[in-house]
mmCIF file of the N, C-alpha and C atoms, coordinates in Angstrom:
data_MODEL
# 
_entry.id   MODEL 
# 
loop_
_atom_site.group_PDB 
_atom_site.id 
_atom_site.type_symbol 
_atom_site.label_atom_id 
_atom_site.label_alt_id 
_atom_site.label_comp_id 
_atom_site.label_asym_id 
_atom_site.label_entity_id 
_atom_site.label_seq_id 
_atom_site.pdbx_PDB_ins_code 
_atom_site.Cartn_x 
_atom_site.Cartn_y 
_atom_site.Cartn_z 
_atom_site.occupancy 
_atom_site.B_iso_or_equiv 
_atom_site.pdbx_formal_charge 
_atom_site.auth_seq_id 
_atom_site.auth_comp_id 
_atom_site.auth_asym_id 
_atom_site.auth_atom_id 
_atom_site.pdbx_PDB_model_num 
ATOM 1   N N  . UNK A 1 1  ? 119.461 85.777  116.173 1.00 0.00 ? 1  UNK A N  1 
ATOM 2   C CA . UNK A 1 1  ? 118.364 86.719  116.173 1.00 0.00 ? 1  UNK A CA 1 
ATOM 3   C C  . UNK A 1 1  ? 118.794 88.087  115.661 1.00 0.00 ? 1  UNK A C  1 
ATOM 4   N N  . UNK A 1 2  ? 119.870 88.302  115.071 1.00 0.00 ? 2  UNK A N  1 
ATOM 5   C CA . UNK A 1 2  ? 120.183 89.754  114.739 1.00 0.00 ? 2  UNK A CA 1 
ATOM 6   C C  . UNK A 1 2  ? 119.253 90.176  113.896 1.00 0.00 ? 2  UNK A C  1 
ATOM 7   N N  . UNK A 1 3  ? 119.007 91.550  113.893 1.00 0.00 ? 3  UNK A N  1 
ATOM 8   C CA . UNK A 1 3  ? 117.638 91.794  112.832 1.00 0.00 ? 3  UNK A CA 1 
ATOM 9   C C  . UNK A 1 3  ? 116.561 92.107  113.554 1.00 0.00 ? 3  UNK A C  1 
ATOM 10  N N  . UNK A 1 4  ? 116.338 90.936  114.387 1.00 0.00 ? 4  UNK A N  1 
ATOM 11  C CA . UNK A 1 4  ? 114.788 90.970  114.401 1.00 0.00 ? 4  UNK A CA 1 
ATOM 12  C C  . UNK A 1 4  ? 114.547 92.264  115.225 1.00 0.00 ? 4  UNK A C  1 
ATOM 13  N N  . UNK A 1 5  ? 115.361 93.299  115.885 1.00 0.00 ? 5  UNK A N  1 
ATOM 14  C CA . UNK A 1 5  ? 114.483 94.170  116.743 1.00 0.00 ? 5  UNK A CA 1 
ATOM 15  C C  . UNK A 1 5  ? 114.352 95.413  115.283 1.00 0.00 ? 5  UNK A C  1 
ATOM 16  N N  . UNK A 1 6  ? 114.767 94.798  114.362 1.00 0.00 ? 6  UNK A N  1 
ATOM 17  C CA . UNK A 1 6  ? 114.983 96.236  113.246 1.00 0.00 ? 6  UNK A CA 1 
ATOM 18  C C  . UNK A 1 6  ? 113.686 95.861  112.634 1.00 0.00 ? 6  UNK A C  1 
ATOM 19  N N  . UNK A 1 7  ? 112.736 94.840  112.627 1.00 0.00 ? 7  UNK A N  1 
ATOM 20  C CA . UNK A 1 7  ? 111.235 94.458  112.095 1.00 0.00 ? 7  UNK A CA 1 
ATOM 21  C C  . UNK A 1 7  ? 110.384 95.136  113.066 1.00 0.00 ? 7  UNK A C  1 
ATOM 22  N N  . UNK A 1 8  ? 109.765 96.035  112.165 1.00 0.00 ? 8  UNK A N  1 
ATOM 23  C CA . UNK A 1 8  ? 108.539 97.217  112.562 1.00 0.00 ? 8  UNK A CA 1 
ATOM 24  C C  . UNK A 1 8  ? 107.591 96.228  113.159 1.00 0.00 ? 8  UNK A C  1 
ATOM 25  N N  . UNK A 1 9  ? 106.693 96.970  114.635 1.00 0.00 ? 9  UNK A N  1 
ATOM 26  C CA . UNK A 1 9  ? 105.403 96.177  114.718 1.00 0.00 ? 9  UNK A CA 1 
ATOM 27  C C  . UNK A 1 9  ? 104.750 97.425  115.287 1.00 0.00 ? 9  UNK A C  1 
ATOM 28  N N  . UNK A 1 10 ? 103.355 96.543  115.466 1.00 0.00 ? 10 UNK A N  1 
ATOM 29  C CA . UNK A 1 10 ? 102.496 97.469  116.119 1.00 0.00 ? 10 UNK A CA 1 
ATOM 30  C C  . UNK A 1 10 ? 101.875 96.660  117.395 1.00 0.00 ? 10 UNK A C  1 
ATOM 31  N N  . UNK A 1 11 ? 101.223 97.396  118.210 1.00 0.00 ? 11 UNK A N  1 
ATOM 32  C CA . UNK A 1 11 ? 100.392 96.519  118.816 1.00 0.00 ? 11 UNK A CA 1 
ATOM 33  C C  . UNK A 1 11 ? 99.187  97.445  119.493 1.00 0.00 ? 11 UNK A C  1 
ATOM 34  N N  . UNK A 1 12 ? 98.183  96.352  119.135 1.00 0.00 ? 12 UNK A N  1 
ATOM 35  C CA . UNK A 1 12 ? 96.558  97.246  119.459 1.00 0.00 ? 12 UNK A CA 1 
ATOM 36  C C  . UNK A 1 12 ? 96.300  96.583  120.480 1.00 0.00 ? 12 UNK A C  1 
ATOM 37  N N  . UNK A 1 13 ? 95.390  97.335  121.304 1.00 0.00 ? 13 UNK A N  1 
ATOM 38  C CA . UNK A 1 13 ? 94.853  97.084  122.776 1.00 0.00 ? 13 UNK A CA 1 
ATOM 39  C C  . UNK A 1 13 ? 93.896  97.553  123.296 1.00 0.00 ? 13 UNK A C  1 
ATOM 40  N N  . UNK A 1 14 ? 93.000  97.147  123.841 1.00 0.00 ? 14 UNK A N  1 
ATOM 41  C CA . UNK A 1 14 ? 91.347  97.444  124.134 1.00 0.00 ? 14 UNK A CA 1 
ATOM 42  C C  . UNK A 1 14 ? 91.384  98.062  125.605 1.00 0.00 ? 14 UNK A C  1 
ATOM 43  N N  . UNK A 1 15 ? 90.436  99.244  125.848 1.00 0.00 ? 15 UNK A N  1 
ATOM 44  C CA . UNK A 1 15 ? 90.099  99.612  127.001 1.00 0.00 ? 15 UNK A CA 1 
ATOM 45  C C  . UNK A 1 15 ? 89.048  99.332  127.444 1.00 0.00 ? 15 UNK A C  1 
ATOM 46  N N  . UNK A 1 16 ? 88.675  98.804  128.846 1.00 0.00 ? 16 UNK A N  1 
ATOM 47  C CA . UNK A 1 16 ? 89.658  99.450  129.572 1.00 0.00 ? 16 UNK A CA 1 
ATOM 48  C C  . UNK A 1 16 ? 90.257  98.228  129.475 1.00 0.00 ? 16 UNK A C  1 
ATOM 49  N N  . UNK A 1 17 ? 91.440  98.226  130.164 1.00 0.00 ? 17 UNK A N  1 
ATOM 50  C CA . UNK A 1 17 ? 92.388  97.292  130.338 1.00 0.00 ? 17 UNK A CA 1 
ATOM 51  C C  . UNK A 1 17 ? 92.328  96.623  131.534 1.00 0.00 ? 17 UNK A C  1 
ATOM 52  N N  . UNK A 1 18 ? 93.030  94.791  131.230 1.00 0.00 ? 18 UNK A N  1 
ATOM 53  C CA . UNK A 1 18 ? 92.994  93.911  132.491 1.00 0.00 ? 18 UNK A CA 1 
ATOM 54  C C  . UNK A 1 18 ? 94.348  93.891  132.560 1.00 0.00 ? 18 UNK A C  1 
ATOM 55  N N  . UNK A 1 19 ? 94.931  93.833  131.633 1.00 0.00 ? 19 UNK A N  1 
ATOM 56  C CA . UNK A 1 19 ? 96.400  93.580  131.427 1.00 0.00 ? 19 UNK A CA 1 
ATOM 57  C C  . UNK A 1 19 ? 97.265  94.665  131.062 1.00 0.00 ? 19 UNK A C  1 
ATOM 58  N N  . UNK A 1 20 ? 98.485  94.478  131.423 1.00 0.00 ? 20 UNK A N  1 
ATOM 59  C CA . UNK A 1 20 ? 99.057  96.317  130.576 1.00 0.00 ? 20 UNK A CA 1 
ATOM 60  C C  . UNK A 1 20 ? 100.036 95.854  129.263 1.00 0.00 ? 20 UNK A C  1 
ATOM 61  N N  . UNK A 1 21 ? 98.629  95.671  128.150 1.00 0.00 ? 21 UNK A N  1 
ATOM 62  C CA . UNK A 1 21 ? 99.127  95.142  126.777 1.00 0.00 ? 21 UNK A CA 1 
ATOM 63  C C  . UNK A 1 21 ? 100.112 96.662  125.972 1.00 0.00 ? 21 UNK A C  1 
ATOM 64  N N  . UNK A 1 22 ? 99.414  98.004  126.703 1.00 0.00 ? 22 UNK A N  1 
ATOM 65  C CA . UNK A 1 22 ? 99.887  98.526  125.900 1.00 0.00 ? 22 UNK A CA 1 
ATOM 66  C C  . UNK A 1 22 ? 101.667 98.837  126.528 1.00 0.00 ? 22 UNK A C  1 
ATOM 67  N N  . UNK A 1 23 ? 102.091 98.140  127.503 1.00 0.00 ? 23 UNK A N  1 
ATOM 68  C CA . UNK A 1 23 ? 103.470 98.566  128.009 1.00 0.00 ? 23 UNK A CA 1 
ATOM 69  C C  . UNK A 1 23 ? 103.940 96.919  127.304 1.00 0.00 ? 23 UNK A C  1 
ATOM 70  N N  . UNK A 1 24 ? 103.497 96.013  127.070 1.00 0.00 ? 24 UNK A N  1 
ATOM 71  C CA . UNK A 1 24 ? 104.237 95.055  126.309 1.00 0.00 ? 24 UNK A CA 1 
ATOM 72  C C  . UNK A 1 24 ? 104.703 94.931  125.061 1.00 0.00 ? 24 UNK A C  1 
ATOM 73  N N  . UNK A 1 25 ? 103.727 96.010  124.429 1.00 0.00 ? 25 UNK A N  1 
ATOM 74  C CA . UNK A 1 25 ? 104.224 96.113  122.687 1.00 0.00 ? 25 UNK A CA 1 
ATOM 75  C C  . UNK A 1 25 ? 105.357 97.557  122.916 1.00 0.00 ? 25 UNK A C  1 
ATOM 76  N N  . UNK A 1 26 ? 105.582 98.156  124.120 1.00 0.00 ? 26 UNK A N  1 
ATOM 77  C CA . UNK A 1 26 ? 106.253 99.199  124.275 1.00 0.00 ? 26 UNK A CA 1 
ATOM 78  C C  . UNK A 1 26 ? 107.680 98.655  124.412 1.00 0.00 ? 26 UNK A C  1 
ATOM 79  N N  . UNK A 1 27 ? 107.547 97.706  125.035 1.00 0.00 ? 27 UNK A N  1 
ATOM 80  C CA . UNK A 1 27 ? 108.760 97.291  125.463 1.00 0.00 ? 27 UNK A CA 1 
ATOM 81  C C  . UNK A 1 27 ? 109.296 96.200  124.729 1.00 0.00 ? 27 UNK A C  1 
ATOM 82  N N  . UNK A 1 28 ? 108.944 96.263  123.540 1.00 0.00 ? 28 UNK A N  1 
ATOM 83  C CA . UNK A 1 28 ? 109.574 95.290  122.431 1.00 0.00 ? 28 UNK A CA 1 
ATOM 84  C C  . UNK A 1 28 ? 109.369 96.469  120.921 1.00 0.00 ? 28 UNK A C  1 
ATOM 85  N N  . UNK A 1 29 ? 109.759 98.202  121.907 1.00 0.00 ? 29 UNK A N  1 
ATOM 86  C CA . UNK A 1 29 ? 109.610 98.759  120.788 1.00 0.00 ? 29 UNK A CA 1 
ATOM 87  C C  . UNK A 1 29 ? 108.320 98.688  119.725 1.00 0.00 ? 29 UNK A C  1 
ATOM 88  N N  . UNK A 1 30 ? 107.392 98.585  119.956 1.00 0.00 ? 30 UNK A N  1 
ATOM 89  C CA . UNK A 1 30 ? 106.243 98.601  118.581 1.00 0.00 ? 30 UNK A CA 1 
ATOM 90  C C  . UNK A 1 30 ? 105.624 99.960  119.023 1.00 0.00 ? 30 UNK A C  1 
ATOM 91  N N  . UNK A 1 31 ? 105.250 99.906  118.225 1.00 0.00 ? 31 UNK A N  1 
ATOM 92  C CA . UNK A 1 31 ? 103.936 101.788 118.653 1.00 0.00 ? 31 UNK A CA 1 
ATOM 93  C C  . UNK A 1 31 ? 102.951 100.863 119.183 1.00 0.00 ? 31 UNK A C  1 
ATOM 94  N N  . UNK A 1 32 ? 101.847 101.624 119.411 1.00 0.00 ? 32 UNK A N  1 
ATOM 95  C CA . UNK A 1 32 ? 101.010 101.103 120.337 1.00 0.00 ? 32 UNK A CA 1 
ATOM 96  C C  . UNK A 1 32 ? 99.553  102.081 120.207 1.00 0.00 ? 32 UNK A C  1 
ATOM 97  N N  . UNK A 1 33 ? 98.144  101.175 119.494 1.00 0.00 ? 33 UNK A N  1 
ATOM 98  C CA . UNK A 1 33 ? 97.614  102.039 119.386 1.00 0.00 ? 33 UNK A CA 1 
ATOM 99  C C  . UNK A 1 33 ? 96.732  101.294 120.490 1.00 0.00 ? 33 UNK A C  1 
ATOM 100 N N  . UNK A 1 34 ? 95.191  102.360 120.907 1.00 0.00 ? 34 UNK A N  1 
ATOM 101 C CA . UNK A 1 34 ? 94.301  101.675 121.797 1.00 0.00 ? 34 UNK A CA 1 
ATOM 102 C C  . UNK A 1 34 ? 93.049  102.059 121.207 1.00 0.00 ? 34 UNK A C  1 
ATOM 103 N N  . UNK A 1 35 ? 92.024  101.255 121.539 1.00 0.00 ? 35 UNK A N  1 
ATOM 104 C CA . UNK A 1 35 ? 90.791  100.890 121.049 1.00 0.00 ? 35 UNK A CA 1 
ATOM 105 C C  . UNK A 1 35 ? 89.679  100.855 122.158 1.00 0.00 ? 35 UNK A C  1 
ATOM 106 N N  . UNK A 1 36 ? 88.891  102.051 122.493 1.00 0.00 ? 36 UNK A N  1 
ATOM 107 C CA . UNK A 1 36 ? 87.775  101.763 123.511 1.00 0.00 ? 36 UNK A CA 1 
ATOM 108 C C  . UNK A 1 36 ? 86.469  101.071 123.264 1.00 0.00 ? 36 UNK A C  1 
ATOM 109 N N  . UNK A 1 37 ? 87.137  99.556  123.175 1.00 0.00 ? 37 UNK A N  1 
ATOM 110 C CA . UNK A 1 37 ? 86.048  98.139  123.008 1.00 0.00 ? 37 UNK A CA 1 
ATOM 111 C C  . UNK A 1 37 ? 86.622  97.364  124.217 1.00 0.00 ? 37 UNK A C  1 
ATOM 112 N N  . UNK A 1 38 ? 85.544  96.679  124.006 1.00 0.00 ? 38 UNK A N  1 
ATOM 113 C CA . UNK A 1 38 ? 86.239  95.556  124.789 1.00 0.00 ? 38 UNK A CA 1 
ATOM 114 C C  . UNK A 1 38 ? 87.141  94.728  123.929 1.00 0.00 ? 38 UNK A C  1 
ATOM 115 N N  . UNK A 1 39 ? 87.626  93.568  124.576 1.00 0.00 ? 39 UNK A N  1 
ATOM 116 C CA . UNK A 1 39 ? 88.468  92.790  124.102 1.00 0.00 ? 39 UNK A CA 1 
ATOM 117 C C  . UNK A 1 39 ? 87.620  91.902  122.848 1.00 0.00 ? 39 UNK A C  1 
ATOM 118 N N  . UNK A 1 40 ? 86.528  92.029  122.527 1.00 0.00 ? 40 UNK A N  1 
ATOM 119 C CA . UNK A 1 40 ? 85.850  91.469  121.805 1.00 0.00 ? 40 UNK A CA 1 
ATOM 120 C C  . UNK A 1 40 ? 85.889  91.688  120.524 1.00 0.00 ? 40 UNK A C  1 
ATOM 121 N N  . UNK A 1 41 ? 86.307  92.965  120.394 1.00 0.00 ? 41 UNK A N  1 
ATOM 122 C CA . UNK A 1 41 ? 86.208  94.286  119.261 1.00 0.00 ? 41 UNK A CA 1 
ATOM 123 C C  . UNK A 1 41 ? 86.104  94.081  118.472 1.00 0.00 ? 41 UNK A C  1 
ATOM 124 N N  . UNK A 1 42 ? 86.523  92.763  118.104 1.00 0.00 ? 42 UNK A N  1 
ATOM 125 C CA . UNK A 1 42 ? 86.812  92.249  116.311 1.00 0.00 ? 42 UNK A CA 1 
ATOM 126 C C  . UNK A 1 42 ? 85.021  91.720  116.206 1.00 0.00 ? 42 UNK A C  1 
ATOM 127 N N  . UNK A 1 43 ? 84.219  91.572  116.812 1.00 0.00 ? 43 UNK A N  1 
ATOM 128 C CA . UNK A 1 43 ? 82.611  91.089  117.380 1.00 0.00 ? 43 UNK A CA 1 
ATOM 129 C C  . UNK A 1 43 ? 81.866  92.116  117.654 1.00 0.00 ? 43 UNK A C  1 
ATOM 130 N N  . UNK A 1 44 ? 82.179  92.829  118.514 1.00 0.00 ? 44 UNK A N  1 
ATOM 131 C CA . UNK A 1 44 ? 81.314  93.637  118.667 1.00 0.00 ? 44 UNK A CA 1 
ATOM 132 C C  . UNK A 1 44 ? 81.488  95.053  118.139 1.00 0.00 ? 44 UNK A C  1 
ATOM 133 N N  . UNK A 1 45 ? 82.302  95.465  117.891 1.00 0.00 ? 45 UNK A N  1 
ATOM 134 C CA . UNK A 1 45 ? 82.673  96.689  116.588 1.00 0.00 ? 45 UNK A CA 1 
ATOM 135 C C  . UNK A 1 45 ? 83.982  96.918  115.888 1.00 0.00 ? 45 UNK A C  1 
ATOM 136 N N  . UNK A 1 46 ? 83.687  95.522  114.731 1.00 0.00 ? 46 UNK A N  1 
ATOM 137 C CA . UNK A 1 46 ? 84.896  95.584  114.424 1.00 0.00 ? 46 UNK A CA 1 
ATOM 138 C C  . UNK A 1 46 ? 86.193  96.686  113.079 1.00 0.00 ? 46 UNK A C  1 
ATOM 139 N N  . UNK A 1 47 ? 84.903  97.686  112.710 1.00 0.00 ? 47 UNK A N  1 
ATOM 140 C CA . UNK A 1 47 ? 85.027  98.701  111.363 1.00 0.00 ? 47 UNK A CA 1 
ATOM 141 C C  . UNK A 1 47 ? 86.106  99.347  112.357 1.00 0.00 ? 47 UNK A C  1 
ATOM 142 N N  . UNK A 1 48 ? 86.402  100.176 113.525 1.00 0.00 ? 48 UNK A N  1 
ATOM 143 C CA . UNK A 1 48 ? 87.449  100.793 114.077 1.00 0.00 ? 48 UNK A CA 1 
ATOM 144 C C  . UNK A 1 48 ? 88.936  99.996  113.934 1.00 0.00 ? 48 UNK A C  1 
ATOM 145 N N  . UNK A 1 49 ? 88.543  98.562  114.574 1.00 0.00 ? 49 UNK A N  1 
ATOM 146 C CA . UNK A 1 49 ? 89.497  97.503  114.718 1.00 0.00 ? 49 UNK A CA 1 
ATOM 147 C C  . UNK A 1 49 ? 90.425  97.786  112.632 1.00 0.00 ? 49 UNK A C  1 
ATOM 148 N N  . UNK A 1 50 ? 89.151  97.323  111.933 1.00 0.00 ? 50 UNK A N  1 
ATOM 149 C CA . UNK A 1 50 ? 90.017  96.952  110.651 1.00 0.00 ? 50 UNK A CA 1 
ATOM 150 C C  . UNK A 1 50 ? 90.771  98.193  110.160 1.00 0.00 ? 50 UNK A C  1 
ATOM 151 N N  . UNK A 1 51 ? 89.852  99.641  111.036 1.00 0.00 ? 51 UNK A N  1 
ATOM 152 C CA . UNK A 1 51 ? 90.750  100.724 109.867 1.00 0.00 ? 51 UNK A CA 1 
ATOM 153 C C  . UNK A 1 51 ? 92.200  100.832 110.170 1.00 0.00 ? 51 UNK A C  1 
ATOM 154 N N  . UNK A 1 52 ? 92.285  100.143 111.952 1.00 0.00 ? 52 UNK A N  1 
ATOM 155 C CA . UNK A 1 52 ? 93.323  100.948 112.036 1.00 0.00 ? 52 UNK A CA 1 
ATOM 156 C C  . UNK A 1 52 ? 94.186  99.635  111.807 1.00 0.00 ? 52 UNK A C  1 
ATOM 157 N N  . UNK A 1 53 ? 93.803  98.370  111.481 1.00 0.00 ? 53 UNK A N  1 
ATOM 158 C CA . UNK A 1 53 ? 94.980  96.944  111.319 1.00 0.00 ? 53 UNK A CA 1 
ATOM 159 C C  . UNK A 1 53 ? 95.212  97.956  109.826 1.00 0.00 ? 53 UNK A C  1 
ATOM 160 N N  . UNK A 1 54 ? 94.687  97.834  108.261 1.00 0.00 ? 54 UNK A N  1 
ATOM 161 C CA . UNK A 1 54 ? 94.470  98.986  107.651 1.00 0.00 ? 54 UNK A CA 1 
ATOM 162 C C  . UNK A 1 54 ? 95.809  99.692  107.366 1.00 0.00 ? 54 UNK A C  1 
ATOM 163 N N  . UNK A 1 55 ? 95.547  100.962 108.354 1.00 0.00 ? 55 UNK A N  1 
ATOM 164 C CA . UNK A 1 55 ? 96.578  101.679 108.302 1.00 0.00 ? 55 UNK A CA 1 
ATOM 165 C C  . UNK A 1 55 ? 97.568  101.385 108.702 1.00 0.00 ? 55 UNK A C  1 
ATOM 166 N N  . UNK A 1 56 ? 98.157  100.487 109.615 1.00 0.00 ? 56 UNK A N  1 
ATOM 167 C CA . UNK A 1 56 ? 99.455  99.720  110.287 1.00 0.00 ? 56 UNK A CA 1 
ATOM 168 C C  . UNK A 1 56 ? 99.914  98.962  109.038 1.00 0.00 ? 56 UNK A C  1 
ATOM 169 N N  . UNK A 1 57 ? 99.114  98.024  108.286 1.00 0.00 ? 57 UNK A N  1 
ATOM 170 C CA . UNK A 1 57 ? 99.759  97.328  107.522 1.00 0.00 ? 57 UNK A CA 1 
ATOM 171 C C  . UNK A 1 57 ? 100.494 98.093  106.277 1.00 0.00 ? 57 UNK A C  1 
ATOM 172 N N  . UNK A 1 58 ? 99.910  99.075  105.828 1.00 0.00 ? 58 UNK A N  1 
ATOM 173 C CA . UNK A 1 58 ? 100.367 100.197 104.983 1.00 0.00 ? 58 UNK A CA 1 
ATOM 174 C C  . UNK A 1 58 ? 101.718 100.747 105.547 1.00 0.00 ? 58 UNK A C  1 
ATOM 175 N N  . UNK A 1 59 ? 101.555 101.027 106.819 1.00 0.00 ? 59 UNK A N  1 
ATOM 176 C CA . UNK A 1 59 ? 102.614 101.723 107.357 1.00 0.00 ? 59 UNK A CA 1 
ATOM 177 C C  . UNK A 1 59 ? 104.193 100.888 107.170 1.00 0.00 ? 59 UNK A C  1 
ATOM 178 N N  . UNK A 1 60 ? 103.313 99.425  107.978 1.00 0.00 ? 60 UNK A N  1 
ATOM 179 C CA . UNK A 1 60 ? 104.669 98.840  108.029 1.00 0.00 ? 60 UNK A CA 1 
ATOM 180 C C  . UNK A 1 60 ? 104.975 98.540  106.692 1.00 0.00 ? 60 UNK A C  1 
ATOM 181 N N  . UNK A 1 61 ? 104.311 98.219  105.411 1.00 0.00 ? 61 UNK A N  1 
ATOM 182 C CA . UNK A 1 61 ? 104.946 97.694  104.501 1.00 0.00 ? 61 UNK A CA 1 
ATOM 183 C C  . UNK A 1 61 ? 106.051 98.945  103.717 1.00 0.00 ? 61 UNK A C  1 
ATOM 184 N N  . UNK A 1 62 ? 105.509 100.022 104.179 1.00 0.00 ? 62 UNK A N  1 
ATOM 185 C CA . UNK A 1 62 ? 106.665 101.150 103.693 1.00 0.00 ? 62 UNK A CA 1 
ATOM 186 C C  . UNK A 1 62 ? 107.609 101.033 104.810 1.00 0.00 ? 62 UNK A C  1 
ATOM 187 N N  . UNK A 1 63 ? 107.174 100.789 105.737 1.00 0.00 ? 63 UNK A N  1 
ATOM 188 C CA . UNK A 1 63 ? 109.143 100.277 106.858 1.00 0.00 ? 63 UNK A CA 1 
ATOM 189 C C  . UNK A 1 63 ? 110.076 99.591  106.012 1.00 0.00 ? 63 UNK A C  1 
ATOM 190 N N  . UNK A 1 64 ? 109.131 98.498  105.743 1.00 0.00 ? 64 UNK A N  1 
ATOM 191 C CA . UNK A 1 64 ? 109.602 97.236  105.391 1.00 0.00 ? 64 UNK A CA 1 
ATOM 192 C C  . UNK A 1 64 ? 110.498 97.659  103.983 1.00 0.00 ? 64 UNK A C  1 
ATOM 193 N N  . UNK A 1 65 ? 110.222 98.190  103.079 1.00 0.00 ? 65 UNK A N  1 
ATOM 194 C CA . UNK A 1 65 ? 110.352 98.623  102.040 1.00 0.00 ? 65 UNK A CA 1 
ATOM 195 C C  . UNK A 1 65 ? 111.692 99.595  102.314 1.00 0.00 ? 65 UNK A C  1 
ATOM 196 N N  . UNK A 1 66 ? 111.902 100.191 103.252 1.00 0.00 ? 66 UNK A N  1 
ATOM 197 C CA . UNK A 1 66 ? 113.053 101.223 103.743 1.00 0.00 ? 66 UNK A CA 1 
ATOM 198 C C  . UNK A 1 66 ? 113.884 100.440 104.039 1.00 0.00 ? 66 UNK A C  1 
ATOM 199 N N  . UNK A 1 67 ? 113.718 99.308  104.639 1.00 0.00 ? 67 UNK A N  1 
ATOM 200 C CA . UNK A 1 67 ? 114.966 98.223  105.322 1.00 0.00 ? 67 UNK A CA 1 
ATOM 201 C C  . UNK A 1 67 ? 115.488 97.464  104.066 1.00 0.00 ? 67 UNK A C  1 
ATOM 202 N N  . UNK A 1 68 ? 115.007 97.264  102.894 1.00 0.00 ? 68 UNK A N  1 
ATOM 203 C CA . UNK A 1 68 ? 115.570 96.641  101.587 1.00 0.00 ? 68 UNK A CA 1 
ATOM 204 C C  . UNK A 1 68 ? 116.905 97.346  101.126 1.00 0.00 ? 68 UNK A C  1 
# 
């Protein structure tokens, strides 16, 4: 497994919360953004959801691009 903690992530998470998603992407190192939807979000409003998958994927592909 060497490497893998040097691969950028993110992780998104809906309020309010049942679970504490946003201390699980913390603790495997990812940033951590949050979203006041329900867990449905990608259904019931999903234009917030895509801007910010969106901007993460941009982000990470310039990580990704730094680790080459």
């Amino acid at each position: 497994m060497a490497g893998v903690d040097r691969i950028p992530g993110t992780a998104i998470h809906c309020r309010p919360q049942i679970y504490p998603f946003d201390r699980f992407g913390q603790a495997v190192g990812y940033r951590t953004h949050a979203l006041d939807d329900p867990h449905d979000v990608m259904l019931t409003d999903p234009e917030p959801l895509a801007r910010i998958l969106l901007d993460v994927c941009a982000l990470q592909e310039a990580e990704a691009r730094s680790l080459e």
